[in-house]
N, C-alpha and C positions, 0 to 999 in steps of 0.2 A: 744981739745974738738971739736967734730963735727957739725958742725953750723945746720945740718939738726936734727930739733924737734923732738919727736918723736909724730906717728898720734896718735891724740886723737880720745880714742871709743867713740861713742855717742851710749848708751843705745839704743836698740829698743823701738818703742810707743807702743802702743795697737794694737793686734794683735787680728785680728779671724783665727781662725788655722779649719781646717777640716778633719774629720778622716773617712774612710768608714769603712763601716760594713757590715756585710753577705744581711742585710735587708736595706740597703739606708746609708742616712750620717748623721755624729751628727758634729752641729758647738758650739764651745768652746769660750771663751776669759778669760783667766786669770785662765784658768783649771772652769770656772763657766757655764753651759750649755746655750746655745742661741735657740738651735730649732735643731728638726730632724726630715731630708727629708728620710719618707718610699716606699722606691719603691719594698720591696715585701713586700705578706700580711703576717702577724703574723702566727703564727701556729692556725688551726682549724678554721680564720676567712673568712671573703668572700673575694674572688680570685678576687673581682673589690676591696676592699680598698684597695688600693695603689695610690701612683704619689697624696704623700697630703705632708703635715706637720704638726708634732703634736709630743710632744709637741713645742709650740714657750711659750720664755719664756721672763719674763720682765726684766728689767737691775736690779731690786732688788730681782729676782729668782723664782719670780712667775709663776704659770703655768697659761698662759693666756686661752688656751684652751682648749677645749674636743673635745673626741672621741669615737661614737659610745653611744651619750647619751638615757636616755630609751626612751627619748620623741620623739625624731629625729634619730631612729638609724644609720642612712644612714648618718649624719652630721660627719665631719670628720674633725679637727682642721681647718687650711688651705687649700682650696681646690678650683677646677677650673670642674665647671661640668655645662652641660647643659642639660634641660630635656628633649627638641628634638633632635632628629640626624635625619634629615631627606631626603631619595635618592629618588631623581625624584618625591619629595613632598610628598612622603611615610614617616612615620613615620619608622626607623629602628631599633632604641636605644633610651637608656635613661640611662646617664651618671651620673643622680644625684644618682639614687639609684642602679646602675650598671645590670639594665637589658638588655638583648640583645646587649651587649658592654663586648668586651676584648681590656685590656691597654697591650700592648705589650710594654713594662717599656725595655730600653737602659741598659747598666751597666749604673752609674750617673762618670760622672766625673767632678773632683776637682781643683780650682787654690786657690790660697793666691797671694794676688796684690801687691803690694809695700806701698796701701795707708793703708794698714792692714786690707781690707776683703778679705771676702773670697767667693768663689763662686762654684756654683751647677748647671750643666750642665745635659739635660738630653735630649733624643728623644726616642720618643712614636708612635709607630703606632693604630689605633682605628679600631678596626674589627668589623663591625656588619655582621649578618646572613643574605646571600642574595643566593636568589636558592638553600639553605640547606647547604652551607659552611661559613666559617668565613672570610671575605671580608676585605680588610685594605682600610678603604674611607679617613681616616681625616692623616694628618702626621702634627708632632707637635712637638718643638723645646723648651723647657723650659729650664727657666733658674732662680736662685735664689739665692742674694747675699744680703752678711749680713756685714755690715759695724762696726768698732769699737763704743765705746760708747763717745758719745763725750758732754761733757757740764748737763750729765744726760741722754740723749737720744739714743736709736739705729734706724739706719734706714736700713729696706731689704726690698728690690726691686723684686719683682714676676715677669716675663717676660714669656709671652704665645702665644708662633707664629704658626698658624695654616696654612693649607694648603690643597686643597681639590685635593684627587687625581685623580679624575675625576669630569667631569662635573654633574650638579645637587647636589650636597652635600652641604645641610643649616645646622646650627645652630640653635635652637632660645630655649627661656623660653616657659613657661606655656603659655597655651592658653587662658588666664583670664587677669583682673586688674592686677594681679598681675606679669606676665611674668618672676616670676624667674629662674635664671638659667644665669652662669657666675660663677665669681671669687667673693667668698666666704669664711668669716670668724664666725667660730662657738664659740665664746668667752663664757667663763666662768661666772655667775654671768649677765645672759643675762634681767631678769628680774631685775635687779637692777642697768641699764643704762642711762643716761643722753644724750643725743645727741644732737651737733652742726652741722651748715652749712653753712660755711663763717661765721661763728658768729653770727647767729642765732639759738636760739635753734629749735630743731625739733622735731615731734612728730609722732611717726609710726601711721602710717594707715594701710587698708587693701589692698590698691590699692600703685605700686609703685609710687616715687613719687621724684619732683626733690627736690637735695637734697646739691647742692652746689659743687664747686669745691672741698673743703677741707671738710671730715666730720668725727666732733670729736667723740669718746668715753669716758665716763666720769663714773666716779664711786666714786660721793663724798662720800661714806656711808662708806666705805670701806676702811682698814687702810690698808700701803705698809705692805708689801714689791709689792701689787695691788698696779699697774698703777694709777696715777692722770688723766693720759688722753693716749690714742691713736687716733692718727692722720692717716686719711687713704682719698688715691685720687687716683683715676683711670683715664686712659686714653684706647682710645683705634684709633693705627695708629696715637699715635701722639696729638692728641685732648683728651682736656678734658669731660670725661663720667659722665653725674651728676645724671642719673636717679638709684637711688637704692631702695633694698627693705627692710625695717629696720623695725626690732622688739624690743619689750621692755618687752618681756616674754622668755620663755625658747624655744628659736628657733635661727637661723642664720642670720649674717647683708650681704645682697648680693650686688655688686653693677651690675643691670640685667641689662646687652647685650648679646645680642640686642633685648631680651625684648621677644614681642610677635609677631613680624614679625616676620619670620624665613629668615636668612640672608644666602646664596649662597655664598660659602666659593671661592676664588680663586685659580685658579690652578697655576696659573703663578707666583705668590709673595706669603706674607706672610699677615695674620691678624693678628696685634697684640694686645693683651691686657696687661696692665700694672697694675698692683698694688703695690701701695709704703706705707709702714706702719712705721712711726714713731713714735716707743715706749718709752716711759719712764719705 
């Protein structure tokens, strides 16, 4: 008899697996859908929805979000838009509702990691109109990875590296109280939200408003396979980003950078902003 054992299989764990498709990628786990990244537009829709996600869904199969709803048509599941683009302090575009802005969308590409997510790569150039042609000002590196479901929870990670490829080219939100404009979530069932921050509850205003490191979404009214709670924290370069702009009617929870200043994007490195949403 041969004293060498034979190896034992160990089963794989949970696994998010990613598949592309002619219009972006759909992520899976256990054959059950997670969320799909569109990077071209639908048939007959506008040529800027794109470079979003939609639907993201809950670990108990819910659609958490919408798209193209009648009140906000321009809202678009998960999404990363700003309302100025602006060259040499000129306004050029406007990324939230896709005017005077073309996303020149990468193919996306896909890993699956060892620790069982999976991940969504993508670069984008940003053309706005300058002297009558279509100009690439912003270059931008995203990235979006969705982790298995662990203890009830999934967590994915939105990562949005900008890059300004010449000098003078800002960012910013709205030029009010209100400064929205950034990385954006258009949740379902938006009028019937509860919201925390750091463990206090919070209450939308008109004006942005700080709002904690960690801030919850809550939907007691609402039976699963709808979320108990999402959890969501921004950073941006690292730091944590606490000023957002949060509704409790049928609109978007945005966390606004860099607000109402318009920020001078850098040509040498990268701006990063983060978004981590911890779903149940």
């Amino acid at each position: 008899m041969s004293a060498c054992a034979s190896p034992t299989l160990v089963p794989p764990g949970p696994r998010v697996v990613a598949e592309l498709t002619p219009d972006g990628v759909r992520l899976e786990e256990g054959g059950r859908p997670v969320l799909f990244y569109r990077s071209r537009p639908e048939p007959e829709r506008e040529p800027w929805r794109v470079h979003y996600v939609h639907p993201l869904h809950s670990v108990g199969g819910a659609i958490l979000t919408e798209d193209a709803p009648a009140d906000h048509v321009h809202h678009r599941g998960v999404f990363w838009a700003w309302r100025r683009i602006l060259v040499d302090g000129v306004q050029a575009g406007d990324g939230w509702v896709g005017r005077d802005l073309v996303l020149e969308v990468g193919a996306p590409a896909v890993a699956e990691h060892p620790d069982g997510s999976a991940r969504i790569d993508v670069h984008v150039l940003w053309k706005v109109p300058i002297d009558g042609r279509a100009e690439a000002v912003v270059e931008e590196y995203s990235t979006i990875q969705a982790f298995p479901v662990l203890q009830g929870r999934r967590r994915i990670e939105f990562e949005v590296r900008l890059r300004g490829l010449h000098a003078g080219v800002a960012i910013a939100g709205t030029d009010d109280e209100k400064g929205y404009g950034g990385a954006s979530i258009r949740f379902g069932h938006s009028e019937r939200i509860s919201m925390r921050g750091d463990g206090r509850d919070l209450r939308a205003t008109s004006a942005a408003l700080e709002a904690g490191e960690v801030v919850e979404f809550l939907w007691p009214s609402i039976a699963p396979p709808w979320p108990a709670r999402v959890e969501a924290t921004c950073s941006i370069d690292g730091r944590a980003w606490t000023l957002w702009v949060l509704r409790q009617e049928a609109s978007m929870q945005n966390c606004a950078f860099p607000g109402r200043v318009p920020l001078e994007l850098r040509t040498d490195s990268f701006t990063v902003v983060r978004l981590v949403l911890d779903i149940g």
